[in-house]
Phi, psi and omega in degrees: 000132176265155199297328177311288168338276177308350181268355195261359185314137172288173204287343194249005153295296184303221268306296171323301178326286178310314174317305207269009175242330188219134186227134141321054160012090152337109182264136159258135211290181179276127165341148174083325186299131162247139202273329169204177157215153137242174194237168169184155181075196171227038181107170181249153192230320195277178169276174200254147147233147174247176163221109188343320162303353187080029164278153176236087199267140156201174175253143178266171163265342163306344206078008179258143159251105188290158184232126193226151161244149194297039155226014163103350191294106196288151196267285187187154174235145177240106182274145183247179170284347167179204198318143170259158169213000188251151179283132180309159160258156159239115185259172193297330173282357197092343183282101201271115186255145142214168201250166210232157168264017167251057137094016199220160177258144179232122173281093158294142145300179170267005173275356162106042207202143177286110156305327195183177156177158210227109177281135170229062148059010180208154196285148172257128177220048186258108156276127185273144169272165194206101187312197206241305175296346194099337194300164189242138215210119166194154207281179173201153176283007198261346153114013184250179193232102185250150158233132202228150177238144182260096196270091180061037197067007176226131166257130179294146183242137197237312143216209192196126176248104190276176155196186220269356171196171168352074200283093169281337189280223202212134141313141163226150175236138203262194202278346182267353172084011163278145169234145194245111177217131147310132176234171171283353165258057170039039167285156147198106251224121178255104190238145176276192171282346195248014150085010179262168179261141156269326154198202210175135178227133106022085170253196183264335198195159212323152155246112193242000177273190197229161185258170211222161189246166158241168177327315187243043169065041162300129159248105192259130182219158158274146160213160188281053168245014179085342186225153191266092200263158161255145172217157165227161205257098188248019150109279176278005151225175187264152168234130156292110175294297155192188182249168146213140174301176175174153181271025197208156136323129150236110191256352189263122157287154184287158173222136217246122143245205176287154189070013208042034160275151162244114195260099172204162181288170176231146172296348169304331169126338220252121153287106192260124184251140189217118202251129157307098172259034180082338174222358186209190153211147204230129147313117168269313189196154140233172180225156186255123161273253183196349180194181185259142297217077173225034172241123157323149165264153160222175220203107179318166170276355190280351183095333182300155188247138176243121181205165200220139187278150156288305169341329145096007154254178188236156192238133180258143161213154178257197201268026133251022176074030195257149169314134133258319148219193197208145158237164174246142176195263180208187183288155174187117064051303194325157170251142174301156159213137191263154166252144182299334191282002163111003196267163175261179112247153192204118174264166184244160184272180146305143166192202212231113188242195183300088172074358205234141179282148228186107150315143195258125182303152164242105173237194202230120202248159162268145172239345201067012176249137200277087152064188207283185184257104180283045127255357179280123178316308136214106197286028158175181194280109174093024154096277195224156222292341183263354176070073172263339189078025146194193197231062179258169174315102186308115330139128164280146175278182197209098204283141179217111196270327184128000167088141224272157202226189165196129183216175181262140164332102150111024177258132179305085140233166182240147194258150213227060186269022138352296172297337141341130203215170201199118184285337188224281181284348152117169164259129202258347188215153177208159220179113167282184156183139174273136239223301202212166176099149168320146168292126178240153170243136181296134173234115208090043178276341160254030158266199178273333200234122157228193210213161176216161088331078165348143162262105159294111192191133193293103182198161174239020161248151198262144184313130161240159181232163144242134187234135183239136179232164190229126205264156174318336176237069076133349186282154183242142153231177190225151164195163192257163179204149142231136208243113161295093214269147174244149161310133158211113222277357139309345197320123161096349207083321191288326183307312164304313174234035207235346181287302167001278177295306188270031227279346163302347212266140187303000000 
């Protein structure tokens, strides 16, 4: 084809051409920007857990539980009897469980379909933790503590533990196999896996926060007596590390970083950072909002720390506690979760815009940070993006590109790395790259599913991809597909319709 020839090509011909030759690079928006929101319901109370394919499971007070894919597009929704206000779980199958306040824990699949569900006679505003075996450990206001296994579509009760009031907090399971959970008769209740008490501690009034681990097994919790407490597990009692005060309810868990810092809030308003020094503890900074404080901080890989105010904005500071920006988005309680590609979600409550009631959004902010800081012991609220409630030793995923293929010159195909799977923290990240073969350009290259246009082209080696995925604690695995291409002299449409379009051109 000659230069002439191509300038007289007609426009939707140029156009085919161009497609089948060039895709846009993806950009990321400006630090702060939202990126979308919806509304359902009558706001989210709960935190999103997510998934490396980019699903977003949260609960509504509508009573639904959603599924979003990372442009906001709902997925499927699953209804309960009435408000969801506690945060999902994700166990290593895809099985999303959460509780409902009309009294039952729900096992989901990921298509959105019930697997199971369970009464325990009281509303659940409880997040389950979900053991390393799978078993699942979660509170009910009716004041017991359930561990349930998940059997063949059924759930088995394996035990059930009361105490003296409403268990609002979330269970954690340290690496040793203790669960730590907070009640409303102002405990904080140390359990084996067999459903026995090991000790019990005392505060002045209810515990609804949830406890958070440090590195060297520090049990940190709030209670709504204003303070915040340390403790170490000296097997049949609690040892007090210290306390620090605060001037609210503290319903907001720590969020642990490196070095033994802690970042977490108060109904006083006041975002507080706190250094552990193993016997004591030093203020390092607080920062002041406009309201008060019961969202988890979660903690970037970039170091910035993200929480969000009933005051309704959300906020990033970095680690001398100084603003690096701020958004306005509505009142909220939620705890944040960063995604790798850098997106937050945050759900919001219902509220009041000029006079008018309004559902509170669920949205999705940019930070620029490639997802939460997996060296931090525990960097956001129930650990981790999928909310297991606990720190046991991180486990490699295990990459599945989806198996070797054959296709024709300029025909779309796709590689399917769905099947990839992860035993414990879920997989945060997965990333093609082509090995061998005519050069093709990827489409998705940092999705689970990505997509190519075949080359017409005569050969008998065959394309090769490779896919890597990377798990929520930093291990990678890898596997390989190769796609065999046959010529087809039809390749792009242009091959096909250009005698046509062009039938003069040299």
């Amino acid at each position: 084809m000659n230069r002439s020839a191509f300038i007289k090509m007609p426009a939707i011909a140029f156009m085919v051409l161009a497609s089948c030759l060039w895709e846009a690079a993806p950009s990321r928006a400006d630090v702060g920007e939202i990126l979308w929101q919806v509304q359902r319901g009558t706001g989210f109370e709960a935190s999103p857990a997510i998934l490396g394919d980019g699903t977003i499971y949260i609960g509504s007070e509508d009573g639904s539980l959603y599924a979003f894919d990372r442009d906001g597009e709902e997925q499927w929704r699953f209804t309960t009897g009435d408000a969801v206000e506690a945060s999902p779980a994700v166990g290593a199958d895809g099985t999303v469980y959460v509780g409902s306040t009309d009294g039952w824990l729900y096992a989901v699949d990921p298509e959105g379909e019930r697997k199971w569900r369970y009464l325990t006679g009281g509303a659940i505003a409880s997040s389950p933790a979900i053991g390393p075996d799978g078993t699942v450990y979660v509170g009910s206001d009716n004041g017991s503590v359930y561990a349930l296994e998940d059997a063949d579509n059924e759930a088995l009760l394996l035990w059930r533990f009361r105490t003296a009031g409403a268990v609002r907090s979330s269970p954690t399971l340290d690496r040793s196999g203790v669960l730590y959970v907070g009640s409303d008769d102002g405990h904080l209740y140390a359990l084996t896996t067999d459903g026995d008490q090991k000790w019990r501690y005392p505060t002045d009034d209810g515990i609804r926060a949830t406890p958070s681990l440090g590195d060297d097994g520090t049990v940190y919790v709030g209670s709504d007596d204003g303070t915040l407490y340390a403790f170490t597990d000296a097997g049949d009692a609690a040892e007090l590390k210290w306390r620090f005060d605060t001037d609210g309810q503290v319903r907001s868990s720590a969020a642990v970083g490196e070095g033994g810092m802690l970042y977490v809030g108060s109904d006083d308003g006041l975002l507080y950072a706190i250094r552990d020094d193993g016997s004591d503890r030093t203020l390092e900074w607080d920062f002041e909002t406009r309201g008060a404080i019961q969202s988890t901080p979660v903690i970037g890989d970039n170091g910035l720390i993200y929480f969000i105010s009933v005051d309704g904005n959300l906020y990033a500071l970095d680690e001398d506690g100084e603003a690096a920006w701020s958004v306005l988005l509505s009142e909220s309680a939620g705890s944040p979760v960063i995604a790798q590609d850098g997106a937050l979600y945050i759900g919001t409550r219902a509220f009041i815009s000029a006079g008018n009631f309004r559902n509170g959004p669920l949205y999705a902010v940019e930070t620029d940070a490639d997802g939460i800081r997996h060296s931090a012991p525990w960097p956001m609220f129930r650990h981790d993006v999928r909310h297991t409630g606990r720190n046991t030793e991180n486990e490699a995923p295990q990459a599945d590109a989806g198996g070797d293929q054959s296709a024709d010159g300029g025909q779309r195909v796709t590689l399917d790395g769905t099947g990839s799977t992860d035993p414990d923290y879920g997989i945060a990240r997965y990333r093609w790259r082509q090995t061998s073969g005519d050069t093709v350009t990827i489409t998705g290259e940092d999705e689970a599913v990505m997509s190519f246009v075949a080359p017409n082209i005569d050969t008998s080696d065959p394309l090769a991809f490779q896919l890597t995925v990377t798990d929520n604690g930093g291990l990678t695995s890898t596997d390989t597909a190769s796609v065999s291409i046959q010529k087809d002299d039809s390749f792009c449409f242009i091959g096909a319709a250009m005698e046509g379009i062009l039938p003069h051109i040299d």
